[in-house]
N, C-alpha and C positions, 0 to 999 in steps of 0.2 A: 319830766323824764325824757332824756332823750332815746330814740327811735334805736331799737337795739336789734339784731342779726342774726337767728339761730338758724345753726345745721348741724345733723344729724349725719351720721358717721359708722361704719364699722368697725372695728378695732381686733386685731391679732390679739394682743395681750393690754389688757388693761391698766395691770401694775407699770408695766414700759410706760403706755401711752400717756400715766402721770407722770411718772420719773423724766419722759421729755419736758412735757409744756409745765409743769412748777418747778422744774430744779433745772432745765436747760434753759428754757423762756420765761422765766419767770411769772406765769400765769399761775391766778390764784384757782384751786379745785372747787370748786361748788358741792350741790347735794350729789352725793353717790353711791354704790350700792357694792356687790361682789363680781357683778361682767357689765358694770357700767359709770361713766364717772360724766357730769357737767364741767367744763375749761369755761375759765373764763379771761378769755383771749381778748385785751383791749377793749373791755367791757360789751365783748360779742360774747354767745354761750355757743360753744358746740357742744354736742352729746357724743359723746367715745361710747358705743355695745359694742362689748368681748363677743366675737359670733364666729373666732378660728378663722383657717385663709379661706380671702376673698381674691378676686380678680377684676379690676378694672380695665376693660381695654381700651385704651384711648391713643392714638396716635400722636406724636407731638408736631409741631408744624415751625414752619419758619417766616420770621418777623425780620424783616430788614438784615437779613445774613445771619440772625439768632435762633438756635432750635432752642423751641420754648414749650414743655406739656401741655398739651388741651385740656387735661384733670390737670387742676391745682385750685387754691383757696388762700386768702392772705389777708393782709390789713393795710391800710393805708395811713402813713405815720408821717408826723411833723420831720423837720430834718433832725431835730435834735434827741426825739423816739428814738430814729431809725438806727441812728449813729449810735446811741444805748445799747440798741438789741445787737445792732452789728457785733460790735463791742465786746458786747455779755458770749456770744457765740467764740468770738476769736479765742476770746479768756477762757473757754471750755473747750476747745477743739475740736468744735463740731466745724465738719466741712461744710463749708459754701458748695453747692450742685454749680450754680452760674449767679454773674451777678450782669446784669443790663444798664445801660444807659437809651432809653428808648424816647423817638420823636427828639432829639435834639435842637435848640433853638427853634423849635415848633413850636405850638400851641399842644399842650397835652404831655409837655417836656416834664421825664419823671425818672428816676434809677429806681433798680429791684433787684433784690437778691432773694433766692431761692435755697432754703435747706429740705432736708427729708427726716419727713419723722419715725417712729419704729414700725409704723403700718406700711412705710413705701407711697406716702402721701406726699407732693409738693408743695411746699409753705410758702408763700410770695409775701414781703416786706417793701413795700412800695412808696416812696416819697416824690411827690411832685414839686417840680420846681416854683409851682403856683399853686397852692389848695385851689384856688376858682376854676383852675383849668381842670378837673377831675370829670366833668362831663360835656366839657367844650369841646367842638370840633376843629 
């Protein structure tokens, strides 16, 4: 089995927060309950609890002339994923927030696009122009 990634989550409304990630993203739903649902986002599990508004304060920050969230959470996809999900979003008209090309002809050279989900969450979709470079300096 390979090494899999949970996190734990608040959620405004639960019914949304499926209707995003299976019918916008494609993510299949796991075990779940009436204020609570398992995603199973790219073979990671998040847990969505219904627990009404929350607030995260988090400042965003800039990255080579790009304002880019300090809260956010993503996956990191082959180019031919990436292009899929891109894809799948344009075909539903869900807005892109921002899309990046970051470290260019670097080391660590990778594009990302960011949507929001019904919590007000940031979703990063991340493709390296090298899989090896994902933790290279």
């Amino acid at each position: 089995m390979t090494t899999q990634f949970h996190l734990a989550l608040p959620c405004v409304s639960i019914n949304k927060t499926r209707v995003f990630y299976k019918d916008i993203l494609g993510a299949d739903i796991g075990r779940s309950a009436v204020k609570w649902a398992d995603v199973n986002l790219f073979d990671h599990q998040i847990t969505f609890t219904e627990c009404g508004p929350f607030k995260f304060d988090s400042k965003s920050y800039n990255f080579n002339g790009d304002i880019l969230p300090s809260f956010h959470f993503g996956v990191i996809l082959k180019k031919e994923e990436w292009n899929k999900v891109r894809e799948r979003l344009d075909s539903k008209n869900i807005p892109i927030a921002s899309e990046v090309k970051f470290l260019e002809n670097k080391t660590g050279e990778h594009q990302s696009f960011f949507v929001k989900d019904p919590n007000d969450y940031t979703v990063e979709f991340k493709c390296f122009a090298k899989s090896s470079d994902v933790f290279n300096a």
